[in-house]
N, C-alpha and C positions, 0 to 999 in steps of 0.2 A: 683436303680436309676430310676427315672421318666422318661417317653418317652417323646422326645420331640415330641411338641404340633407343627399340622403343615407341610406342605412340605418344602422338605429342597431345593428348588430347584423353581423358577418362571414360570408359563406358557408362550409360547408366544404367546402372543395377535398378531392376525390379523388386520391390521391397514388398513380404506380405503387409496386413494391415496390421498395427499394433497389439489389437488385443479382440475379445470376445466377449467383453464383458458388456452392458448395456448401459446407458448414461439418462436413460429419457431422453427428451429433446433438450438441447441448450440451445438459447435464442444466439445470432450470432451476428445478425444485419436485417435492416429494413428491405421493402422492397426499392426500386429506384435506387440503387446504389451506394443510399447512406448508411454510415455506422451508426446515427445519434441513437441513443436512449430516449425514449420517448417516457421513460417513470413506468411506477408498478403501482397496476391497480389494488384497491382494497377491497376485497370481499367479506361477507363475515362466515363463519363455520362453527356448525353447531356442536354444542357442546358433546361430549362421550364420539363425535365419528372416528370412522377407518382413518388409518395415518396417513398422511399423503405426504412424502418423499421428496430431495433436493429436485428439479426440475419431472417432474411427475406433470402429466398432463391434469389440469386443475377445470371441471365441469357446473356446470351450472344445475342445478338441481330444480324439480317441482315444489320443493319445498320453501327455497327463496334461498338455499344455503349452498354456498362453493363446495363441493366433494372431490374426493381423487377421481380420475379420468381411467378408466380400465377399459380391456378392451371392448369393441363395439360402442362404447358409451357417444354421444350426441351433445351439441351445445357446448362446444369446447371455449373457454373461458382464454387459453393459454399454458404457461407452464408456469411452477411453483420456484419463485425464488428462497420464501420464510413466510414464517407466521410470528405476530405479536398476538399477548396473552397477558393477563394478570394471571400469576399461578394460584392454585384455589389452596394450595397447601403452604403456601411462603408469604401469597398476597404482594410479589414482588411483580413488576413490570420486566415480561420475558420475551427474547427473542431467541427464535432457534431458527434453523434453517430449514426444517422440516417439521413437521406436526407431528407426534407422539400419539397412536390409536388411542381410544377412549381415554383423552384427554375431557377431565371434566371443567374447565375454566370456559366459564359464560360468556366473556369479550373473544373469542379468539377470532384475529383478522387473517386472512390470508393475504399475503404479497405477489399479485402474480405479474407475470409479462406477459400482458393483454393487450397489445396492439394486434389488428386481423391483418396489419403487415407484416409484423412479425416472421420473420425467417429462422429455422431453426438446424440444428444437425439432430440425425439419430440414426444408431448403427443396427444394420442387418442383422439377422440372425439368422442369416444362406449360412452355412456352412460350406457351400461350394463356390463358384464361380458367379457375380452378377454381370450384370451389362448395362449397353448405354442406350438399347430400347427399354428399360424402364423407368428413363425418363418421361416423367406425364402420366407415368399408373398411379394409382391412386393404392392404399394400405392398411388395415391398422395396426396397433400396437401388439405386440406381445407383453403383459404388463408380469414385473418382477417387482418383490417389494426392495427396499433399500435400506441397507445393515451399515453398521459399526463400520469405524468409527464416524465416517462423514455423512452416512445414511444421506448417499445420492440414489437415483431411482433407477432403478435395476431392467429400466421397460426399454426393449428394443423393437423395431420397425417388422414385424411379422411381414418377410418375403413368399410365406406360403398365401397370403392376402394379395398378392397382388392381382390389380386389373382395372378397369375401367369405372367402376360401378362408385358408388356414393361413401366413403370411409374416410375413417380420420383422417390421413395427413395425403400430400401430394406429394409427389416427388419431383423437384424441380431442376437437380445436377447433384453433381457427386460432391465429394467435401474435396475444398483446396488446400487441407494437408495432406503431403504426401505420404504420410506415416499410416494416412486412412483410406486413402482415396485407388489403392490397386484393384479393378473389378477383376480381375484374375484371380485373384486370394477369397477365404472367405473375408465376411465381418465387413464387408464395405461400410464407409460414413457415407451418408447420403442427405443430402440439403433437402430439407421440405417444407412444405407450409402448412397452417392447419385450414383445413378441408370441409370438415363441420363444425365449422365456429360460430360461438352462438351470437356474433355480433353481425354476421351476413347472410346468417337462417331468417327465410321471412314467414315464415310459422315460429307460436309461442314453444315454450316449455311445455 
């Protein structure tokens, strides 16, 4: 009989990561191993602020109002799913998926994912190589705003932040797509949780 010609069996290729672009965090599981949706809080945001972006980390203000989350910022609320509004110029009942900067409409809600179990992704912005002792450091964001047409949030995981010390997010494993998850490549996805949240801060605003 003839041997077959060939491995019987494919290599696996090493893939870089898909892209470099920054997403914010996208919620993607509970802690304790569930997928459920636990629902989206409502917060309210005052009327004329800064625009806060499709999953934009969403902060809790001195003032009593949800604001966008930039970097350094404290009291982390979650990430932005949308905001409902009465438009001040249509007077119609609006949803968008992100808040438009000096929006002047007096109801505006924010919709966030505000569970402090909450698990989210957000990709590096290494430009080189990560690893898998950065698992457990802690980060913050690098914040980008978020454009046309689906104005998602342009904020990536600041790896020049890394360390131990008290910052947004935690870093708790790498993302289980493989499209994202090569720490060989830049742009790794990396699972994190939020870190200064203001539902487990036992100091006020």
């Amino acid at each position: 009989m003839e041997a077959r010609k060939g491995s019987s069996h494919k290599e696996k290729k090493t893939m870089a990561n898909s892209s470099s672009t920054g997403f914010g965090c996208k919620p993607i599981k509970m802690y304790g191993n569930g997928y459920e949706n636990m629902g989206l809080g409502e917060y309210p945001v005052a009327a004329s602020s800064s625009a806060i972006y499709f999953q934009d980390l969403v902060c809790q203000a001195a003032s009593g109002y949800a604001v966008v989350g930039i970097a350094g910022t404290e009291d982390i609320i979650g990430s932005l799913n949308g905001v409902f509004y009465t438009d001040a110029t249509t007077s119609k009942p609006t949803f968008q998926n992100y808040l438009q900067g000096s929006n002047t409409a007096t109801d505006i809600v924010a919709l966030v994912n505000d569970s402090p179990l909450q698990q989210y992704e957000a990709r590096s912005n290494n430009t080189g190589a990560s690893a898998q002792l950065d698992v457990g450091n802690t980060a913050d964001i690098s914040y980008s705003a978020g454009s046309s047409p689906n104005y998602v949030s342009g904020a990536t995981l600041d790896d020049a932040t890394l360390g131990t010390s008290a910052q947004q997010l935690k870093i708790i494993g790498v993302s289980r797509d493989p499209e994202n998850n090569d720490l060989t490549s830049a742009n790794v996805v990396w699972r994190v949780v939020i870190n200064q949240s203001f539902f487990l801060d036992s100091d006020g605003v």
